[in-house]
C-alpha positions in Angstrom: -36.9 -14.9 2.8 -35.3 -17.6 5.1 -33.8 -20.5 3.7 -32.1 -23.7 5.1 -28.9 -24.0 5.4 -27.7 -27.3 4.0 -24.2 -29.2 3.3 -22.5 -28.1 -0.1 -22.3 -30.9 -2.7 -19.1 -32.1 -3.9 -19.7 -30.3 -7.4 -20.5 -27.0 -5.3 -16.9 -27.3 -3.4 -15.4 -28.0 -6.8 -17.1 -25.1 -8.3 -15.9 -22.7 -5.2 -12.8 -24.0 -5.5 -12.8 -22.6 -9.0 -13.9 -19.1 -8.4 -11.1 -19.1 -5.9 -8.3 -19.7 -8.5 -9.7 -17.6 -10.8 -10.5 -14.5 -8.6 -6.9 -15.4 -7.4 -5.6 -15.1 -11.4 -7.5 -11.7 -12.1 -5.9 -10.4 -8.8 -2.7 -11.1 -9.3 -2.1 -8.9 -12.2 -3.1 -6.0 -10.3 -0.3 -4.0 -8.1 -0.7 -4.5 -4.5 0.7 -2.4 -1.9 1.0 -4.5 1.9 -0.7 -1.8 4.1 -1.9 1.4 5.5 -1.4 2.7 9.5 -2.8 5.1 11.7 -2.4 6.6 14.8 -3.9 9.0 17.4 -2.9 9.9 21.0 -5.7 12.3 22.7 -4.2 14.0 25.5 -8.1 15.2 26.2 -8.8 11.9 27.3 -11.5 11.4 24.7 -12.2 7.6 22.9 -10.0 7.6 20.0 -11.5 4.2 18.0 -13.5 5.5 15.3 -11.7 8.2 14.5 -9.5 5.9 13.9 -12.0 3.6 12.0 -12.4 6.7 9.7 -8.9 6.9 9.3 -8.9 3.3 8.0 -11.5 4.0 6.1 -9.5 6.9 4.0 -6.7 4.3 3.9 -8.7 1.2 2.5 -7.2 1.7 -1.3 -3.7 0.7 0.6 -5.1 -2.9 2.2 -8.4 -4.8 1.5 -7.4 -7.8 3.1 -7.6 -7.2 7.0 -7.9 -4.2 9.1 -7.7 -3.8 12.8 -7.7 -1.6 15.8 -5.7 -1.6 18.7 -6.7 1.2 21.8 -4.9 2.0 25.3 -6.9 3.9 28.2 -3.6 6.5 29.4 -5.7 6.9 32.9 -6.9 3.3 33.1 -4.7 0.2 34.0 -1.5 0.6 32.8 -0.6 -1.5 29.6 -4.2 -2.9 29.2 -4.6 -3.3 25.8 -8.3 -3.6 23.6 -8.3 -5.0 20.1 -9.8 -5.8 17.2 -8.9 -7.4 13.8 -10.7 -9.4 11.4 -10.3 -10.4 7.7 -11.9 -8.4 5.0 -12.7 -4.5 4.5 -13.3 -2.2 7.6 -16.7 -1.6 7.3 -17.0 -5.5 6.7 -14.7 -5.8 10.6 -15.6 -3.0 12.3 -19.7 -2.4 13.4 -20.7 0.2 16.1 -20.8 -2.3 18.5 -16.8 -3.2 17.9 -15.9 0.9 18.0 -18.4 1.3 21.7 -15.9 -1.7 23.3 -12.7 -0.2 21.9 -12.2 2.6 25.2 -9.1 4.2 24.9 -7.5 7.9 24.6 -4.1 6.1 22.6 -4.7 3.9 19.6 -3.4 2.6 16.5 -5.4 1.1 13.3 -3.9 -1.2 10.4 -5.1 -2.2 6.8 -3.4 -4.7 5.1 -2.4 -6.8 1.3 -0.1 -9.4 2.2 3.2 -9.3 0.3 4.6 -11.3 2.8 3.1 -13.9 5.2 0.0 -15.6 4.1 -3.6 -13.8 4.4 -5.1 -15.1 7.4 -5.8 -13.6 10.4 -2.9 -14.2 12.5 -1.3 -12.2 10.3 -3.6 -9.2 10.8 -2.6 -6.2 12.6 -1.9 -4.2 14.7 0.0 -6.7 16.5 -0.2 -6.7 20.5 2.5 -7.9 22.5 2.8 -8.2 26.2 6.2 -8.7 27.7 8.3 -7.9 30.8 7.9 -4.5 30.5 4.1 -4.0 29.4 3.0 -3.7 25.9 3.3 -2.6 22.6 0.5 -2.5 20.1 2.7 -2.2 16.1 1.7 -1.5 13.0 4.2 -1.9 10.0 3.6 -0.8 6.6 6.9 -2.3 4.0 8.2 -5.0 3.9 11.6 -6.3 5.5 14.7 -7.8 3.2 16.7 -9.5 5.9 13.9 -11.4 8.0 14.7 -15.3 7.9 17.9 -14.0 9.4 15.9 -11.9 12.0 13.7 -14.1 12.8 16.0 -17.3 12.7 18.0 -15.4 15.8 15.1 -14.8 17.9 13.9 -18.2 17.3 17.2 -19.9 18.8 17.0 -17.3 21.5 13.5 -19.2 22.6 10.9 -16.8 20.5 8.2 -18.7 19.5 6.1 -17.1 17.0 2.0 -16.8 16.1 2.6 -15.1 12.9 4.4 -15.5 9.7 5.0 -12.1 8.9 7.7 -9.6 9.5 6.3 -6.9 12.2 5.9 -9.6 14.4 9.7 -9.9 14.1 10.2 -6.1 14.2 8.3 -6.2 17.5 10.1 -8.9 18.8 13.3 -6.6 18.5 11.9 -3.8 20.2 10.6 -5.6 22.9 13.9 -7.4 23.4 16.0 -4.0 23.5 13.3 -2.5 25.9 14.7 -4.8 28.5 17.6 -2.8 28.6 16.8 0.9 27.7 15.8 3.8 29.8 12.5 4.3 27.2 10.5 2.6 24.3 11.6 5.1 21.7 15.5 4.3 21.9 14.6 0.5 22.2 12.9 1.1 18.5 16.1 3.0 17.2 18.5 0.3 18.3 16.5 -2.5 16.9 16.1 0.2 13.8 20.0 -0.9 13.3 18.9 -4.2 12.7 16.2 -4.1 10.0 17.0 -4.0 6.4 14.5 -2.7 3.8 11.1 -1.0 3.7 9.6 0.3 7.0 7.0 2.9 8.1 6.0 2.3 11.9 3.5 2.9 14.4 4.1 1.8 17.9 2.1 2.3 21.0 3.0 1.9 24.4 1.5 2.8 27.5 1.7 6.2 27.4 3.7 7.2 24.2 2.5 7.3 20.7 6.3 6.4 18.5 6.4 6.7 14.7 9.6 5.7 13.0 10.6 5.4 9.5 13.3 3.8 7.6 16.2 5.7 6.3 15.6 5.2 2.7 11.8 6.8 3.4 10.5 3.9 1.2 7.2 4.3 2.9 5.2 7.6 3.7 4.3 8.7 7.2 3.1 11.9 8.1 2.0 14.0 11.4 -1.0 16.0 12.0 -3.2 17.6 15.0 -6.7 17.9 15.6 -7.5 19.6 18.3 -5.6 18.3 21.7 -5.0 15.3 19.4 -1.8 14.5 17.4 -2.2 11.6 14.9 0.3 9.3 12.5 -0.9 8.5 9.2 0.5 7.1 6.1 -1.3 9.8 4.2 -2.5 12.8 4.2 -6.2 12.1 2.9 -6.3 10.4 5.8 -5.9 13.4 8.2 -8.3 15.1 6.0 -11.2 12.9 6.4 -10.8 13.1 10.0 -10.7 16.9 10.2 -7.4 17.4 11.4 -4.3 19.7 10.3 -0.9 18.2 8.4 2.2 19.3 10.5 4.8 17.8 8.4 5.9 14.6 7.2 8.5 12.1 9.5 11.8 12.2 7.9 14.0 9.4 6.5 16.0 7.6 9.7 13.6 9.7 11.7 11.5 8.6 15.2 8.8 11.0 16.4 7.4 10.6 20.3 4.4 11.7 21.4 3.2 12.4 24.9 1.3 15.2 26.7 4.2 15.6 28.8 6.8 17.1 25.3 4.2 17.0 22.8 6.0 16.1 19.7 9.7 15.2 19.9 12.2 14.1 17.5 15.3 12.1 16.7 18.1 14.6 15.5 18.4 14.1 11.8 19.7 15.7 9.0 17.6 18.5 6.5 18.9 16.8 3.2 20.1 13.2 4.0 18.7 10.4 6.4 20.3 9.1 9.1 21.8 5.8 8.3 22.6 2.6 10.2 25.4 3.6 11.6 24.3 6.8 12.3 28.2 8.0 11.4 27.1 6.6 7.8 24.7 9.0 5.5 22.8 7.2 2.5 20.5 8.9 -0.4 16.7 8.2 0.4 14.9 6.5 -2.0 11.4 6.7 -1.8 9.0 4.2 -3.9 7.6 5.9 -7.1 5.2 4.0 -6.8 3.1 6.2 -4.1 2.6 8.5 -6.5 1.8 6.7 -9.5 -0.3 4.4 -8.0 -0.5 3.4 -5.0 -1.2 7.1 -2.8 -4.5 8.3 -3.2 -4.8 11.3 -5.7 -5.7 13.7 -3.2 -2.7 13.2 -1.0 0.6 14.7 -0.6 4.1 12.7 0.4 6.7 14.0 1.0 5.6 17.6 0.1 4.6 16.5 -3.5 1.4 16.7 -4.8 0.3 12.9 -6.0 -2.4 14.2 -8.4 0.4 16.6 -9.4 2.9 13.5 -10.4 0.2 12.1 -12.3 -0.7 15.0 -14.4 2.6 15.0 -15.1 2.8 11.8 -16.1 0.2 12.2 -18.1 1.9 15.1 -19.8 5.0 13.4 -20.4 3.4 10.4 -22.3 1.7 13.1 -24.5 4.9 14.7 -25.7 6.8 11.5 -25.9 4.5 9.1 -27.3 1.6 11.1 -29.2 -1.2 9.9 -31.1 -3.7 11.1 -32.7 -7.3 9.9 -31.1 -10.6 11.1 -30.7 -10.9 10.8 -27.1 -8.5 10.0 -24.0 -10.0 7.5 -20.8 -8.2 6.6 -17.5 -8.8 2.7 -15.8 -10.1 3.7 -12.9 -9.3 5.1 -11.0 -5.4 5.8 -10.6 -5.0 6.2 -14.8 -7.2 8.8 -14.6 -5.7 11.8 -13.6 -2.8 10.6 -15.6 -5.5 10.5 -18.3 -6.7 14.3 -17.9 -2.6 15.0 -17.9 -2.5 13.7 -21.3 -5.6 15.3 -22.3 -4.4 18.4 -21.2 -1.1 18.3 -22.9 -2.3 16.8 -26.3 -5.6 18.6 -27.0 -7.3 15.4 -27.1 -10.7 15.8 -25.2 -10.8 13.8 -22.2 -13.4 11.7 -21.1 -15.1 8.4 -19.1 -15.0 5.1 -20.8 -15.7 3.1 -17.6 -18.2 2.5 -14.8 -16.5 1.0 -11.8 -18.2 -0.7 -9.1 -17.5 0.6 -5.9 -18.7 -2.0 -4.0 -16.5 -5.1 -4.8 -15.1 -6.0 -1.5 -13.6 -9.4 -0.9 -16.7 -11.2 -0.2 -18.4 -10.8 -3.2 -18.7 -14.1 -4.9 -16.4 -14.4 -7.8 -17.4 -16.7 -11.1 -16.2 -19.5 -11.8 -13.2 -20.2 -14.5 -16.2 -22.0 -16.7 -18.2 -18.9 -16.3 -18.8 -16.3 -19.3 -18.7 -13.9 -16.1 -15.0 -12.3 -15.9 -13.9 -10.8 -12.5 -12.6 -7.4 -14.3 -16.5 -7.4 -16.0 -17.6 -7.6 -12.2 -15.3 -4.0 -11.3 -15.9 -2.4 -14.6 -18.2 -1.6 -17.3 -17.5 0.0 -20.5 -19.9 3.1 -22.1 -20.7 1.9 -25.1 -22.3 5.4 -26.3 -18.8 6.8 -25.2 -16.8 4.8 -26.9 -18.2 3.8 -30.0 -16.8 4.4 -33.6 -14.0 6.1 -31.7 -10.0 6.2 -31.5 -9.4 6.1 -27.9 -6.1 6.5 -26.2 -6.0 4.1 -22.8 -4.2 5.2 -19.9 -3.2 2.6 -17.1 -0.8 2.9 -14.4 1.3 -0.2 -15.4 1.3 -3.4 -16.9 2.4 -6.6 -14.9 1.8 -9.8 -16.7 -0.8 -8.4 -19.1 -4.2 -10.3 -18.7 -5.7 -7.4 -17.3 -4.7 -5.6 -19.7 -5.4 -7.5 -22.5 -9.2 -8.2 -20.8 -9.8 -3.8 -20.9 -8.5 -3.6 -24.8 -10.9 -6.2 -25.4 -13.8 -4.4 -23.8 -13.1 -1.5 -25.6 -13.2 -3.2 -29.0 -16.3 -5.4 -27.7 -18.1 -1.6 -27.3 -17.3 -0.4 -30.8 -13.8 1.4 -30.3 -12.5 2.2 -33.7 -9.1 1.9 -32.4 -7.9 1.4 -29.3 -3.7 2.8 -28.3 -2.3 2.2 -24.5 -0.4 4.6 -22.7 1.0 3.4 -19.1 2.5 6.2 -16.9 5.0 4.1 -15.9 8.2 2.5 -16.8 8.0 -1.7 -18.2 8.3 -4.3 -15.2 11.4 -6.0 -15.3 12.4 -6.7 -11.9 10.7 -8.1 -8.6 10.6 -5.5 -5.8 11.2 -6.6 -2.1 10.3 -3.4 -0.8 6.6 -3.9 -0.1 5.2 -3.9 -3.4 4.0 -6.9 -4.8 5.3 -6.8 -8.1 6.2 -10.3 -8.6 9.9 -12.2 -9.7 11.1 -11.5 -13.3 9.4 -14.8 -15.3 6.0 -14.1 -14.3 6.6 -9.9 -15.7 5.0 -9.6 -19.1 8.3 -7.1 -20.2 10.6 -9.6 -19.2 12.2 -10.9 -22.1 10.0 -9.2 -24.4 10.1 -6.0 -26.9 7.7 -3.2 -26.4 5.9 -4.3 -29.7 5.7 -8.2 -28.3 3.4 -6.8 -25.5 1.7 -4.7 -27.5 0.6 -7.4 -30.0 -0.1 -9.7 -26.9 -2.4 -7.5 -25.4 -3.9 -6.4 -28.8 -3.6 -2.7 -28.6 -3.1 -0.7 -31.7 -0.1 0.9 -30.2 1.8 1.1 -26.9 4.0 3.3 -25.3 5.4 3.4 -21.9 6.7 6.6 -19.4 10.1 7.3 -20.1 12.5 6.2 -17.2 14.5 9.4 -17.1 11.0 11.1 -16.6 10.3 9.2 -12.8 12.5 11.8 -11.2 10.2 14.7 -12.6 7.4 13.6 -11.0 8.9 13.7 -7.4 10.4 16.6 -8.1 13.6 16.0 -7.8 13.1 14.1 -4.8 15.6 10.7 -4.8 13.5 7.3 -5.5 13.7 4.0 -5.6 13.1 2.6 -9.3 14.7 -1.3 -8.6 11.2 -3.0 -10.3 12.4 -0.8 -13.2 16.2 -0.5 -13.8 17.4 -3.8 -11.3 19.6 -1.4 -9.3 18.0 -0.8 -5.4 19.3 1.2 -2.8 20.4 -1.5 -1.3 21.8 -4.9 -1.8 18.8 -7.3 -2.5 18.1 -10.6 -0.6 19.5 -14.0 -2.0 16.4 -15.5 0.1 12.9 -14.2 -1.1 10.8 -13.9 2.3 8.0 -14.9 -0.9 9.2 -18.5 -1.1 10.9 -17.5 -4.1 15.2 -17.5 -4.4 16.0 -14.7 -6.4 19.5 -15.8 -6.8 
């Protein structure tokens, strides 16, 4: 049925206006990670766009915000570039039409949550630059701690910038050392001395395919073949959905080039320790715990380590530390609930579903309004009453961050009939920002900051609460070194006195 399309009246601005803020309040007590890449080089010669689509589309749980595509013909024009980026989901950017234009053998593919830079689509990548020597198409997943200084030297040098985030700054650098290497891949490790923080990178040039992470391996990147095809991905599942094989993940310090002419080649680095900035200088990697408790889908593996293996375990942990007895143990969708079976496995306690989540929120749907009896979290999830009812039910959630989220799920749960309703969260309490790429926000705003364990609990009306023991993180890496800085205040290294956020942190 057709209907016309009229001006909205002031009251229906005000009311938009509305739903805004409040989808904008429900959404900032979830954890955000900025962004998902991909990467493929065909040395077939065959169109390599929706395979990378499909790649997106298996890295969607890292970005909702934007997405975009970015393809090279290898025996076309040389440094002809096709893109295409847009705001929202990638089935919402992307239709066939979009994949048919994008002809190219060499691609790379972005999603993105902005940590830094606002959400528009300026900011959207991959990001294509065309300078003196060709062009580079970059996607950046991390976030950068020394950027005003970055950016404020290329801007007295004449750079004039369209965006407001960071890669456009890392891509700045490598284009600027380009000028005056013999090859792409050592202009990216000399302006790799220059960039402080969080970075896992995808760069394409006109006939290499580079990946380069930092030396801290904050941020997962991985190989993998398919056929004559080698791809980049920041996870596995990734590689999976698209039918291809894992090789091996890229190492801390480490940049990866691939062509037809040497097929895969490597920076020299080091089996236990990174390479550094200096190179002469080692330092410890410390990659985000975060991947596996929350952010890496279940079904991948970073690093060598089992994601849906970190969570059982986490799961397992908060059984023997922080028992209880309940009837039955449920997961929020979806990351608490492997962490959820974990527990169930370890305690006894049968394990079950307490929630229906709709898959199909994207970021179009239209929120309700702050006046509304409607609540966003409502919207993406359902409780089952018959499940719950008369019931002792142990919750477990991934983390709490300033606790209305929380508080809105207990509620639920009681609203359903829960007899009693006890939180378990397989992580550590929030007490410090992180500047790393995860959008876990500055101390004030954190529902553990200045607060007892009990404070929280009664806030969020839980019959009991219990959190992951910190000395537990390092089990479920398996020994491998992380980063716990939002947890403990101590990061690998020194933090930025200018918050790229807007916020100054000292």
């Amino acid at each position: 049925m057709l209907h016309n399309l009229t001006e909205p009246t002031q009251e229906q601005l005000e009311r938009s206006l509305d739903s805004e803020n409040a989808a904008r309040s429900a959404a900032a007590d979830e954890l955000h990670e900025e962004c998902g890449v991909f990467g493929i080089y065909d040395f077939s010669g065959e169109n390599v766009a929706s395979t990378i689509y499909y790649g997106l589309f298996a890295l969607q749980h890292r970005g909702q915000e934007s997405c975009g595509i970015a393809v090279s013909d290898t025996n076309g024009p040389k440094g002809k570039v096709l893109s295409h980026k847009g705001m929202g989901l990638v089935n919402e950017v992307f239709t066939q039409e979009h994949i048919a234009r994008l002809k190219g053998d060499i691609g790379v593919g972005h999603v993105r949550y902005s940590t830094a830079g606002g959400s528009t689509r300026e900011n959207a990548q991959p990001l294509v630059l065309n300078y003196v020597k060709g062009t580079l198409a970059l996607a950046h997943n991390g976030n950068l701690i020394n950027t005003p200084q970055l950016r404020r030297e290329l801007e007295l040098g004449g750079s004039i910038f369209q965006t407001t985030i960071d890669t456009e700054v890392i891509a700045y650098h490598i284009a600027r050392e380009r000028v005056r290497t013999r090859n792409v891949e050592e202009a990216v490790a000399n302006a790799m001395k220059k960039l402080k923080g969080a970075y896992s990178l995808i760069i394409m040039s006109p006939r290499k395919l580079i990946g380069a992470r930092d030396p801290y391996g904050f941020r997962p990147l991985c190989i993998g073949k398919r056929d004559n095809a080698y791809i980049l991905a920041s996870e596995t599942c990734a590689l999976d959905t698209i039918g291809a094989e894992y090789i091996r993940d890229v190492e801390p310090g480490e940049i990866v080039t691939i062509s037809p002419k040497n097929g895969i080649q490597s920076s020299a680095i080091s089996s236990n320790r990174s390479i550094c900035f200096p190179p002469e200088r080692q330092c410890e990697t410390a990659r985000c715990v975060f991947e596996y408790i929350y952010f890496g889908r279940a079904d991948s593996r970073i690093d060598g380590v089992s994601v849906y293996d970190s969570r059982i375990r986490a799961g397992r942990f908060l059984a023997k530390d922080s028992p209880v007895d309940a009837d039955l143990v449920v997961g929020v969708p979806e990351s608490g609930n492997v962490a959820a079976l974990g527990y169930s496995l370890e305690s006894g306690i049968p394990y079950g579903m307490a929630f229906m989540k709709n898959s199909y929120v994207g970021r179009t749907f239209i929120k309700p309004g702050q006046s509304s009896r409607e609540s966003s979290v409502r919207v993406k999830l359902n409780v089952l009453r018959d499940a719950v009812e008369g019931k002792r039910v142990i919750m477990i959630d991934d983390s709490i961050v300033r606790g209305t989220t929380s508080d809105r799920i207990v509620r639920m749960l009681r609203d359903a009939g829960a007899k009693e309703v006890h939180m378990r969260v397989s992580s550590p309490p929030f007490l410090y920002p992180c500047y790393f790429g995860t959008d876990v926000p500055a101390r004030e705003q954190l529902i553990a900051y200045n607060r007892e364990i009990e404070d929280i609990r009664k806030i969020i009306g839980a019959d009991t609460l219990a959190y992951l023991r910190l000395d537990r993180l390092p089990q479920l890496t398996q020994g491998l070194p992380i980063c716990s800085g939002c947890f403990t205040g101590k990061y690998p290294m020194e933090p930025p006195s200018e918050d790229i956020r807007g916020e100054y942190v000292h």
